[in-house]
N, C-alpha and C positions, 0 to 999 in steps of 0.2 A: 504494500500500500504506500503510497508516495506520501510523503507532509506538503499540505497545502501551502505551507509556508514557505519551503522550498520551492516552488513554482512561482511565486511572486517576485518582479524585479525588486531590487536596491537601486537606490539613488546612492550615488556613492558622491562626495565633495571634498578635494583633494584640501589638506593644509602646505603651504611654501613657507621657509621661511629661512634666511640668511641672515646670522649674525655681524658681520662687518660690512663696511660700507664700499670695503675691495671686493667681497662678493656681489654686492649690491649693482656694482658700476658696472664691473666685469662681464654681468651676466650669464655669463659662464656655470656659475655653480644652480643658480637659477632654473635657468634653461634645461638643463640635466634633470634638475629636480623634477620639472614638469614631465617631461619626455619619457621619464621611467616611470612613473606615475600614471599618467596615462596609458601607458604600454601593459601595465599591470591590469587597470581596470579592461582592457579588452581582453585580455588572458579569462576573463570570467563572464559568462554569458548571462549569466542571472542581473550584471551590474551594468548599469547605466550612466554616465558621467553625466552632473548637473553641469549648467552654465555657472554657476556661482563657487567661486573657490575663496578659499580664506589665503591671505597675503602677509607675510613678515617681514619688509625690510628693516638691515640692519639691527634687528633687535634678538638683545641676548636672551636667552630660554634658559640661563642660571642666573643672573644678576635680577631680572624681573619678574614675581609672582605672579600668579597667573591670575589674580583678581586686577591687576597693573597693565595687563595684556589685553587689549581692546579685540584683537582678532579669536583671540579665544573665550571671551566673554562675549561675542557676535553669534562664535559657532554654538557656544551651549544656550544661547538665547532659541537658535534656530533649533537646534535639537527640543529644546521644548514646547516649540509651535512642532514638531514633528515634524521638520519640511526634509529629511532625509534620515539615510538609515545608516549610511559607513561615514566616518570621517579617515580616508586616505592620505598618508604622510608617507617621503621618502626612507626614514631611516624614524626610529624610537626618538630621538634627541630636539628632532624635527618637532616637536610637540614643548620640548623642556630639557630641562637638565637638574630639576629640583623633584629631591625621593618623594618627598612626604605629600608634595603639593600634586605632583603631575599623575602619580596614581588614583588621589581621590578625583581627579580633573576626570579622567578616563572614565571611572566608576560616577558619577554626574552624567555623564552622556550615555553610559548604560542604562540610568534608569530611565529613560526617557527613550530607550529603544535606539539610540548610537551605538556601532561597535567603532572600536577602534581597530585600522591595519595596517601595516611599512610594508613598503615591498621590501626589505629586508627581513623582519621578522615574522609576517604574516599578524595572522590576529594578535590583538594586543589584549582586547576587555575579556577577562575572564569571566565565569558569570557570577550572578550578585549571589553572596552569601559566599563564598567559594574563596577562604579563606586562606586557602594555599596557593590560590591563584592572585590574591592581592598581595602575599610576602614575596613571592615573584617578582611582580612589579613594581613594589618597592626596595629590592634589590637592582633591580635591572636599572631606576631610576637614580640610586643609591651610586651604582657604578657609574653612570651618564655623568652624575655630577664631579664625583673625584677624577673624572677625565680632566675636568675643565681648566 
């Protein structure tokens, strides 16, 4: 028997975001971001790329909390009106680089029916309750941040 759920598209709406302003100009880091991102969502036929993408120039994802992040307090505004269902990022970091902050970010958008995905990591949002699944992700985020 198939799950109905499984037969229904996602809107999938990509996150970009480059922390320096030599990214920024260059374009370069940019433009990758997009192209692999896009390239993922056609890898999956159930997903559908919106027109509306969330944007980061120049701005750090360790230095600034994500209540301080205007593009990610847009995406969870939208997640809460329900206007999609994936929020797609190139890489984990692409989101943040703060533990405590960027997993309960994740888990915000799950309950309102967002998963989170990198084309590096695949799924990010574990599901709600799933408590091994959020010490995960505050490792993963734990390690993001002492990169920096």
């Amino acid at each position: 028997m198939t799950d109905v759920k499984e037969d229904t598209k996602k809107i999938v709406r990509i996150l970009l975001r480059v922390s320096s302003d030599q990214q920024l100009e260059a374009n370069g880091d940019l433009s990758i971001q997009r192209k692999l991102v896009v390239e993922e969502v056609k890898k999956h036929e159930e997903w559908i790329l919106d027109s509306k993408e969330y944007f980061e120039g120049s701005n750090s994802g360790y230095k600034n909390s994500v209540a301080d992040r205007d593009v990610l307090q847009e995406a969870l505004r939208d997640a809460e009106n329900r206007e999609y269902d994936i929020l797609l990022a190139y890489k984990d970091d692409r989101l943040g680089r703060r533990m405590l902050e960027i997993p309960m970010y994740i888990m915000s958008l799950k309950q309102f029916g967002v998963d989170v995905y990198t084309v590096k990591d695949g799924l990010l949002t574990p599901d709600l309750g799933d408590v091994m699944g959020m010490l995960k992700l505050a490792m993963q985020y734990g390690m993001a941040e002492k990169t920096v």
